[in-house]
C-alpha positions as CSV (number, residue, x, y, z in Angstrom):
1,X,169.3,289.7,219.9
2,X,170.0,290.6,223.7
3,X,171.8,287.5,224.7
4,X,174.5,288.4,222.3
5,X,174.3,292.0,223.2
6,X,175.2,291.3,227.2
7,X,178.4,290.7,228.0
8,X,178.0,288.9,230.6
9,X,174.8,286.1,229.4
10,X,175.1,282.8,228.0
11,X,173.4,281.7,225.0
12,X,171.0,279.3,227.2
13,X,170.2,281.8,229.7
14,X,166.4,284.1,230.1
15,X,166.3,287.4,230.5
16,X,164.3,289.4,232.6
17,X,162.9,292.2,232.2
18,X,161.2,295.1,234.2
19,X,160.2,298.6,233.8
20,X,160.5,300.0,237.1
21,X,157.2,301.4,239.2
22,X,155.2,300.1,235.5
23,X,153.0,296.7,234.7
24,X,153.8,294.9,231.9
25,X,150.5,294.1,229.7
26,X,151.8,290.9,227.5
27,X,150.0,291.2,224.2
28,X,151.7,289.3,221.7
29,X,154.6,286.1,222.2
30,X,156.0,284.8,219.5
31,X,154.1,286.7,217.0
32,X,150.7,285.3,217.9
33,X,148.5,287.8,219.8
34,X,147.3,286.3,223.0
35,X,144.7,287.5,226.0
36,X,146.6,290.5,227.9
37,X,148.6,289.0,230.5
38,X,150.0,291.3,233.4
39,X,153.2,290.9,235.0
40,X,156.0,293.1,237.1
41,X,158.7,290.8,235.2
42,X,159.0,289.1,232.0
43,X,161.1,285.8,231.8
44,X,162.3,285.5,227.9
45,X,164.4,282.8,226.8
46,X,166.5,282.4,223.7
47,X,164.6,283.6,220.5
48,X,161.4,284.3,221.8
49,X,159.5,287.8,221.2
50,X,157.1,289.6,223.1
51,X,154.5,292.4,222.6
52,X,154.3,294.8,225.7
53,X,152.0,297.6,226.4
54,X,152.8,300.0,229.2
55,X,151.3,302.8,230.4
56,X,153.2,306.2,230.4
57,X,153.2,308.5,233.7
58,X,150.9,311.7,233.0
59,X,153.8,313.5,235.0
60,X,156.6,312.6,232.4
61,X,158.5,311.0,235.7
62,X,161.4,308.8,234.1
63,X,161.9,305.6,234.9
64,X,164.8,302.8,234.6
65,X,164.1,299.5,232.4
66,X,165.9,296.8,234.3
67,X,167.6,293.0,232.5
68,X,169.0,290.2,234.6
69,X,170.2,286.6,233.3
């Protein structure tokens, strides 16, 4: 579970999450699949689960993943 991974979250808190320079394509929440969705950020609360699809760089450029509460 993040939240309990962070130091620095609280139980009640979302996370956000980013990939930078990349679209998220949402696929999947809670186990249920659902029409793509596309997003820069994903808010997640406590105990929920997501299914993301990114795209890869043809140029094998790396790229940082980014979390804030």
């Amino acid at each position: 579970m993040i939240n309990e991974l962070t130091p620095f979250s609280s139980g009640l808190a979302n996370i956000h999450f980013s990939i930078d320079e990349h679209v998220l394509e949402v696929i999947e929440a809670d186990g249920h699949l659902i029409e793509p969705v596309f997003l820069k950020e994903l808010s997640i609360a406590p105990g929920q689960r997501y299914s993301v699809r990114i795209s890869p760089p043809q140029n094998g450029t790396l790229f940082w993943m980014q979390t804030r509460v």
